[in-house]
C-alpha positions as CSV (number, residue, x, y, z in Angstrom):
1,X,9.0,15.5,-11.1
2,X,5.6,17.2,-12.1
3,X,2.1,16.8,-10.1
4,X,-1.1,18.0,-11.1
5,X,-2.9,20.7,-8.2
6,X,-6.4,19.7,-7.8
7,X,-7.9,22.8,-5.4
8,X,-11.2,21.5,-3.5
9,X,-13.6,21.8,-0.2
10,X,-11.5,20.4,2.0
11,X,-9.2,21.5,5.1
12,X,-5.6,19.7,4.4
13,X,-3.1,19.0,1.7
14,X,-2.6,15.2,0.2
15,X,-0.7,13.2,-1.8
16,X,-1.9,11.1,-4.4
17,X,0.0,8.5,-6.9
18,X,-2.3,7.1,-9.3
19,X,-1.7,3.8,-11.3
20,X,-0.3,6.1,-14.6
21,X,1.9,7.0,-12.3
22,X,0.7,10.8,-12.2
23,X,1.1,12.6,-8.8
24,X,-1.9,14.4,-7.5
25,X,-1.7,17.2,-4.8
26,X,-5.1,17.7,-3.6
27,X,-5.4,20.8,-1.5
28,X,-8.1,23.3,0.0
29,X,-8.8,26.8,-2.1
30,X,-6.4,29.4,-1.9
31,X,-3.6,27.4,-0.9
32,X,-0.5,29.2,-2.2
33,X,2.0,27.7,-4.8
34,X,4.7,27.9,-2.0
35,X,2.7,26.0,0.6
36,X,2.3,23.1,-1.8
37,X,5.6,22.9,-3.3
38,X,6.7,23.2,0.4
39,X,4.8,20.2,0.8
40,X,5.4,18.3,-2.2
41,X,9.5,19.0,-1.4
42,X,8.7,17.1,2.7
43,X,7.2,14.6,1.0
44,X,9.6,13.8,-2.1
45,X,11.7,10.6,-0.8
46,X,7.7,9.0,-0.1
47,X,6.1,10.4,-3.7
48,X,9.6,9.0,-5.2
49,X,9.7,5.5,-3.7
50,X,5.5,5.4,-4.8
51,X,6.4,5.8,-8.3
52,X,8.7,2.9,-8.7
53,X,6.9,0.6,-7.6
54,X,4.2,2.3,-9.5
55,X,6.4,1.7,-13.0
56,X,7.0,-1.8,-11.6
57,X,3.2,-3.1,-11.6
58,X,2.3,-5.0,-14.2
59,X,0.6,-4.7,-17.2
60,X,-3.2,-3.0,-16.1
61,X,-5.7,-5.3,-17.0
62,X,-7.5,-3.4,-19.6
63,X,-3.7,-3.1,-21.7
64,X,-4.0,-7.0,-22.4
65,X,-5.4,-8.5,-25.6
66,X,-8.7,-10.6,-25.7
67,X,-7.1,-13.9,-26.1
68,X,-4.9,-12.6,-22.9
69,X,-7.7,-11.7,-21.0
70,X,-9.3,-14.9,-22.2
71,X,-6.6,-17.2,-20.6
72,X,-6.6,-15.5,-17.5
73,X,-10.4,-16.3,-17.3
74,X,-9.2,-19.8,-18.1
75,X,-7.2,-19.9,-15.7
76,X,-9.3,-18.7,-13.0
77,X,-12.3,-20.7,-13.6
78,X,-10.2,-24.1,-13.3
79,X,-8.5,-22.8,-10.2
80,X,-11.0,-20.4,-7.8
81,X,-14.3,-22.5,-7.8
82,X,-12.6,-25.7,-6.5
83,X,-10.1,-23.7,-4.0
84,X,-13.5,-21.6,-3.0
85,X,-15.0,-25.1,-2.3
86,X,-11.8,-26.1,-0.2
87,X,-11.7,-22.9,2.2
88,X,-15.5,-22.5,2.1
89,X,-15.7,-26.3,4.2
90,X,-13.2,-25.1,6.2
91,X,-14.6,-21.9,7.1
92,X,-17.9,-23.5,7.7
93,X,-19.6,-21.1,5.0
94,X,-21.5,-21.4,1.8
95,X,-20.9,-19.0,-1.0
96,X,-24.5,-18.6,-3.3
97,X,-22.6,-18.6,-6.3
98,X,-19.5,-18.1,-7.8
99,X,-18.7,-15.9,-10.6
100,X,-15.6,-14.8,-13.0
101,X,-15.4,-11.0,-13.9
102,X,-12.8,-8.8,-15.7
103,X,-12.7,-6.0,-13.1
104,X,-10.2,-4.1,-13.4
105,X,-10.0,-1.9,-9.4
106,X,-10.7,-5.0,-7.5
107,X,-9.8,-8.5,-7.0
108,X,-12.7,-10.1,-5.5
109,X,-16.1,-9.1,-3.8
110,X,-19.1,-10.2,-2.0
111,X,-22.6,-9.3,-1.3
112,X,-25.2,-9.9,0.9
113,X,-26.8,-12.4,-0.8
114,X,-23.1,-14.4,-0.3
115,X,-22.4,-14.3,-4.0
116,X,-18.7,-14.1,-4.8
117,X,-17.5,-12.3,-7.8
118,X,-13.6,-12.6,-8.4
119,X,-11.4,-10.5,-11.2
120,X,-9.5,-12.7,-13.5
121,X,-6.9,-10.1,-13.0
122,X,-6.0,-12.3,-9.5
123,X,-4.5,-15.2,-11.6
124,X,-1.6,-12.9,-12.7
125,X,-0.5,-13.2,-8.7
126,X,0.9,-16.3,-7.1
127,X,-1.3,-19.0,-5.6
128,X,-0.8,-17.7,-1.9
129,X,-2.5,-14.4,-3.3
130,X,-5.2,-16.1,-4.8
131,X,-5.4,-17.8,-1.9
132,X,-5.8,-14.9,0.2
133,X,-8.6,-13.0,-1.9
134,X,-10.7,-16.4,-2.1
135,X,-10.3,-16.8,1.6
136,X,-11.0,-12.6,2.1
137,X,-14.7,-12.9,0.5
138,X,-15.5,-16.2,2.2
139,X,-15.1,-14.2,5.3
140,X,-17.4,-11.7,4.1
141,X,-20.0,-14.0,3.9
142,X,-19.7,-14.1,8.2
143,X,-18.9,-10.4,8.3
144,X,-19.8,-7.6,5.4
145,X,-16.9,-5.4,6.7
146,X,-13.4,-5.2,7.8
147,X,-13.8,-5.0,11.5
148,X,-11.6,-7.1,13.7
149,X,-14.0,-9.9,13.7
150,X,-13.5,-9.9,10.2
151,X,-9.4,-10.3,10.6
152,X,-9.6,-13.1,12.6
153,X,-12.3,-15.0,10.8
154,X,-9.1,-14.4,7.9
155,X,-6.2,-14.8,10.7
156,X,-7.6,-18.4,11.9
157,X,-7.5,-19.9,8.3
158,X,-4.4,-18.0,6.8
159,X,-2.2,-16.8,9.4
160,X,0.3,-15.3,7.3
161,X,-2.7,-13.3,5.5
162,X,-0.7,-10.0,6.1
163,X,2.5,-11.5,4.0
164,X,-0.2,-12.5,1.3
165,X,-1.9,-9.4,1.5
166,X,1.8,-7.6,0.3
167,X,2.0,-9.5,-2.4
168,X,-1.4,-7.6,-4.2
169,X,0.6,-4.4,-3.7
170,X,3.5,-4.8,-4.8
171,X,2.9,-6.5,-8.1
């Protein structure tokens, strides 16, 4: 299997899969060529496993056509605002505004002002996914961050969130 060296300003070696499937070993200056096949060798069974389920994901968003892309959008605008209504009473929280984006890195956001932005990417998941994200930016609305307060604002409406949240990494 090949990797690409990337040689930087920093103090340790790591392992990189990106979503092409290309392995990146970044690693600090100088760092000889038997120290970071030593490396990439300990680490082979983990780059090896990354890669499948690498060439398993689906299609990236930006490889579908415009009517594709155009469903999805569809799709997302008949499902997210009324299901981002739904959680939003029961989370006692009121989104600005949502919106339906193509982003292709990300399946959802929000900012301060409490608007929601949401990838039509997510509709390609099941509904307990889509669930999840929707329910993941209403909490940001209470909490801009991932601190613990954050989890359990998530936890008390979707206790299996962690189950959900598997399912956005493995597709």
């Amino acid at each position: 299997m090949d990797y690409e060296i990337i040689y930087s300003k920093r103090k340790t070696l790591c392992l990189q899969i990106k979503r092409d499937g290309r392995v990146i070993i970044r690693c600090p200056y100088r760092t000889s060529k038997e120290r970071i096949e030593s490396f990439y060798n300990s680490h082979l069974e983990w780059v090896q496993r990354k890669v499948e389920v690498t060439k398993n994901r689906m299609v990236p968003i930006n490889e579908l056509g415009d009517t594709d892309i155009e469903d999805l959008k569809s799709k997302a605008w008949e499902y997210i605002p009324n299901r981002v209504d739904y959680f939003a009473s029961i989370m006692g929280v009121t989104p600005a505004n949502v919106s339906i984006n193509r982003a292709k890195t990300r399946f959802g956001s929000c900012n301060s002002k409490k608007r929601l932005n949401f990838s039509c990417n997510v509709m390609r998941y099941p509904i307990e996914a889509i669930d999840y994200v929707i329910v993941h930016e209403l909490a940001h609305i209470k909490e801009l961050n991932h601190s613990k307060r954050f989890w359990a604002i998530v936890e008390n409406v979707l206790p299996d969130y962690k189950e959900r949240q598997k399912i956005l990494k493995t597709k």
